[in-house]
C-alpha positions in Angstrom: -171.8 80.7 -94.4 -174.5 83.0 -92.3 -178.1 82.4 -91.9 -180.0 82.6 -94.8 -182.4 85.4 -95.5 -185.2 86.0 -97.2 -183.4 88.0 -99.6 -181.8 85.2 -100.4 -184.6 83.2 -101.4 -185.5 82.9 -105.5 -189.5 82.9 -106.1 -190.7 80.6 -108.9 -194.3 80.7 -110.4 -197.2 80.8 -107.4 -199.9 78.3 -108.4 -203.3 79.5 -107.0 -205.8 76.9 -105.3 -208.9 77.2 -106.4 -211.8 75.3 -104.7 -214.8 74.6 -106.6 -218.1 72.5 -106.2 -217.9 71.0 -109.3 -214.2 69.7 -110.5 -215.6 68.1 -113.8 -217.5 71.3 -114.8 -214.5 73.5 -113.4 -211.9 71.5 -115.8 -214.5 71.6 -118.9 -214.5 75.7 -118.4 -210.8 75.8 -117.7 -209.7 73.4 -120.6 -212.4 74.0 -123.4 -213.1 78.0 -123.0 -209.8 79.2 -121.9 -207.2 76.3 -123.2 -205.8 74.9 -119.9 -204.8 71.0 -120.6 -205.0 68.7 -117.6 -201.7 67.4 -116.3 -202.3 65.7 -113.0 -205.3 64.3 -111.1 -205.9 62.4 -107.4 -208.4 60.8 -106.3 -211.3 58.4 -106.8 -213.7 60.0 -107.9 -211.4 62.7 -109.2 -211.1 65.3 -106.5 -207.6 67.3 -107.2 -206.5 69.1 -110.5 -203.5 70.6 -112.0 -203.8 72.7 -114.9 -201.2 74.2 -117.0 -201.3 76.9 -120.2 -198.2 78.5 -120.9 -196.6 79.6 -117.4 -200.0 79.7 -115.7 -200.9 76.8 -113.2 -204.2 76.5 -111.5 -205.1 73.9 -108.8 -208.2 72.8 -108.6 -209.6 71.0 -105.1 -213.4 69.3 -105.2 -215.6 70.6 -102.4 -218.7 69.9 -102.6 -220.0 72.7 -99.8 -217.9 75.3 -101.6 -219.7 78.8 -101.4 -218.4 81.3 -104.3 -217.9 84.6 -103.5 -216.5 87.5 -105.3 -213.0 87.3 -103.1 -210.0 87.3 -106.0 -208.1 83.6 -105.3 -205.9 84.6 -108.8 -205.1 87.4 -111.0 -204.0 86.1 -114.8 -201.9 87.7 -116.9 -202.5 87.4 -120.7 -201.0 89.2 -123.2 -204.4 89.9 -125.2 -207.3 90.7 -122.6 -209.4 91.5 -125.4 -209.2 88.3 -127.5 -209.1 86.3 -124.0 -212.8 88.3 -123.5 -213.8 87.4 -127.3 -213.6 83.5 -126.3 -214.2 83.5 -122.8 -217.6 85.6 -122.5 -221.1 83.9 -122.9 -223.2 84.1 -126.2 -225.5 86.7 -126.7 
C-alpha cells in the first residue's frame, strides 16, 4: 500500500468549541430554548460540556475572562429557520 492521502481520509461531523463565561447559563440557553440535552460533563465545578440534538454537537469550555465578539465559531443547519426563530427569539 502507498502513503495515504488526504483524499483518502472520510470526514465525520465537526463539533464546534464554544467558550463561554457562563457554562450553567450557556447549557440552560442551549437545552431549554433550542433543545440540546446534556451528554457529557468534566470538572468540579462543571467546566466542559457536550451537547447533542440530532447530528449537531456543541462543546462548551467555562472561561471565566471570555470576551464575546461577533466572530462565527458555528454555523447550524436546521431544516425550519423560521420555526427555530419562533422559539429561539426574545419576548416582545
Amino acid at each position: 500500500m502507498g502513503n495515504p492521502s488526504v483524499a483518502d481520509i472520510k470526514y465525520g461531523r465537526v463539533a464546534p468549541g464554544i467558550c463561554v463565561r457562563d457554562i450553567q447559563a450557556a447549557h440552560a440557553f442551549y437545552s431549554g430554548v433550542l433543545g440540546f440535552r446534556k451528554v457529557f460533563e468534566n470538572g468540579t465545578p462543571v467546566g466542559f460540556m457536550v451537547l447533542k440534538k440530532d447530528g449537531a454537537e456543541i462543546h462548551l469550555s467555562q472561561k471565566r475572562d471570555h470576551q464575546p465578539s461577533t466572530v462565527n465559531v458555528a454555523h447550524m443547519f436546521v431544516d425550519d429557520v423560521a420555526a427555530l426563530y419562533a422559539v429561539a427569539r426574545p419576548p416582545v
